[in-house]
C-alpha positions as CSV (number, residue, x, y, z in Angstrom):
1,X,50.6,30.4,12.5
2,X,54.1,28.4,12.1
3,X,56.7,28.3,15.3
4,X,60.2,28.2,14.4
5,X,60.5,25.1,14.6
6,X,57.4,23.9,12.7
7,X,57.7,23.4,9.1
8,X,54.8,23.7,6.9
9,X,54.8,20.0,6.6
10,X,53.9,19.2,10.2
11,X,50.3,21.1,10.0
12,X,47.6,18.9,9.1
13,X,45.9,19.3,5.7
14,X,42.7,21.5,6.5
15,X,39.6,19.3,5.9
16,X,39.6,15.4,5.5
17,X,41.3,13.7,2.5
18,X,40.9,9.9,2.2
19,X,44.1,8.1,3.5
20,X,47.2,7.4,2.2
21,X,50.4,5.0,2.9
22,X,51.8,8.9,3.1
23,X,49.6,10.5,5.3
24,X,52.2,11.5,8.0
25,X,53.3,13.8,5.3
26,X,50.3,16.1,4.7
27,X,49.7,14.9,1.4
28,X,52.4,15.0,0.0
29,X,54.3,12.2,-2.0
30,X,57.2,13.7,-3.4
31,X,56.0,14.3,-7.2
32,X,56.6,16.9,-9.4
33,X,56.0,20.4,-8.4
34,X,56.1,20.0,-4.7
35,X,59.5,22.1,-4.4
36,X,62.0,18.5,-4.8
37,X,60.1,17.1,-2.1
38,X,62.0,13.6,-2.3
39,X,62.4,11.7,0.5
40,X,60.4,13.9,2.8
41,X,58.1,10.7,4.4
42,X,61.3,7.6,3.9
43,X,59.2,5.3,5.7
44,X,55.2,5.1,4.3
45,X,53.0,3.6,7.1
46,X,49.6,1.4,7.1
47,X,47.1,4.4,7.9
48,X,44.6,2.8,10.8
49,X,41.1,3.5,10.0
50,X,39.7,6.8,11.1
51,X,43.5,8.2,12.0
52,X,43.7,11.3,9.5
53,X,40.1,12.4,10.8
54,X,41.5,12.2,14.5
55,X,44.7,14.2,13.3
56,X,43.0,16.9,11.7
57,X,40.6,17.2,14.9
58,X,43.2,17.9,17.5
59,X,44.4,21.0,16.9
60,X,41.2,22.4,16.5
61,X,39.0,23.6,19.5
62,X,36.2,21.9,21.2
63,X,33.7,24.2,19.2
64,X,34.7,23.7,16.1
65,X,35.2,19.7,16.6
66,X,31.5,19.6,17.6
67,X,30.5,21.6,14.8
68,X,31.9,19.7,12.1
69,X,30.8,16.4,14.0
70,X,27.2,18.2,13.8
71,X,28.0,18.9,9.9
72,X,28.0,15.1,9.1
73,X,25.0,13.5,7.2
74,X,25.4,10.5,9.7
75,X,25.0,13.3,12.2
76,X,22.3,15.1,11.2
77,X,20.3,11.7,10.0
78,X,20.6,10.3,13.6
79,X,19.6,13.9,15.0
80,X,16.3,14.3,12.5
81,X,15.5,10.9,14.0
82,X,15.9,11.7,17.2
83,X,13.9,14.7,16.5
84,X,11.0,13.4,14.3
85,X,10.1,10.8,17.8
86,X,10.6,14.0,20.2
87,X,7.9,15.6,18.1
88,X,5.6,12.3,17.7
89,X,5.7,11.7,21.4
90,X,4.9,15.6,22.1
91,X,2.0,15.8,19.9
92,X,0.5,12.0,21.6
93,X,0.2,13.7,24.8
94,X,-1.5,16.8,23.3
95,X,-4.0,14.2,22.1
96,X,-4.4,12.6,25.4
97,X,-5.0,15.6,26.4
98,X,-7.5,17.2,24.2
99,X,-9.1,13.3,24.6
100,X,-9.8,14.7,28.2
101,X,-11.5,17.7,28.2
102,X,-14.7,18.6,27.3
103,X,-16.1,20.6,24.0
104,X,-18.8,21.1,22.0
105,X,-18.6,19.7,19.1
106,X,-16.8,16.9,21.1
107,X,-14.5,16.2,17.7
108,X,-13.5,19.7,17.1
109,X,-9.9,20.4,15.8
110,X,-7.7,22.8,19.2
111,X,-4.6,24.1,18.6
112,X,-2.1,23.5,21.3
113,X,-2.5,26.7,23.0
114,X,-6.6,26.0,23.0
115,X,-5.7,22.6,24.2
116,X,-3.8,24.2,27.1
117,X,-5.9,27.0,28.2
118,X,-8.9,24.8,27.9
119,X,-6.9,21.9,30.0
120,X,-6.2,24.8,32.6
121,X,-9.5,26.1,32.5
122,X,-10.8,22.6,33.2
123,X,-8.7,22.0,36.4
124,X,-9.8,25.5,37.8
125,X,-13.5,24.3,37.2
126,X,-12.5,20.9,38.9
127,X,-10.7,22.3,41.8
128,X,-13.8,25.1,42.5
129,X,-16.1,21.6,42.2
130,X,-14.6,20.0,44.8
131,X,-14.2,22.6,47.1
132,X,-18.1,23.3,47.2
């Protein structure tokens, strides 16, 4: 929504465009078909690296800045990462568990529910041991 006193110019463009010596002027460069926009940025600037991606951001809210940092591939590489070791190191313990309690056959293949009904199972059995 435009204020009086904002012109469509002064809104940034709506998703990321790579930079320009014109990016102070949404886009645009004063060509044909842009309504005789001649003269509408006088003096082009050195765009700093990463500036039109911080533009666009701050006028949007917090949500949607974290959502479309969580819709980069950089994003969601680092995050399956982070994931795939979360995982790795929860199934480990489950086998450090399962190493622990007893079964017959001794190799045979638990789910993680088994393995945890079995593992609480177990502890009841040891705690009614020791209390005899």
């Amino acid at each position: 929504m435009l204020n009086s006193e904002q012109t469509e110019l002064d809104l940034p463009p709506p998703h990321s465009e790579p930079e320009s010596a014109f990016s102070d002027c949404g886009g645009r460069s004063g060509g044909p078909g842009d309504g005789g926009g001649v003269g509408l940025c006088p003096q082009p600037r050195v765009a700093e690296p990463g500036d039109a991606g911080k533009k666009d951001l701050q006028h949007l809210s917090r949500e949607e800045r974290r959502r479309r940092r969580r819709a980069t591939a950089k994003y969601r590489t680092a995050h399956a990462t982070r994931e795939r070791i979360r995982v790795e190191a929860f199934n480990m313990a489950f086998a450090e568990l399962r190493k622990l309690l007893p079964t017959l056959p001794p190799d045979k293949k638990l789910s993680k529910i088994e393995i945890l009904r079995l593992a609480i199972c177990y502890i009841s059995y040891l705690n009614h041991v020791l209390d005899v």
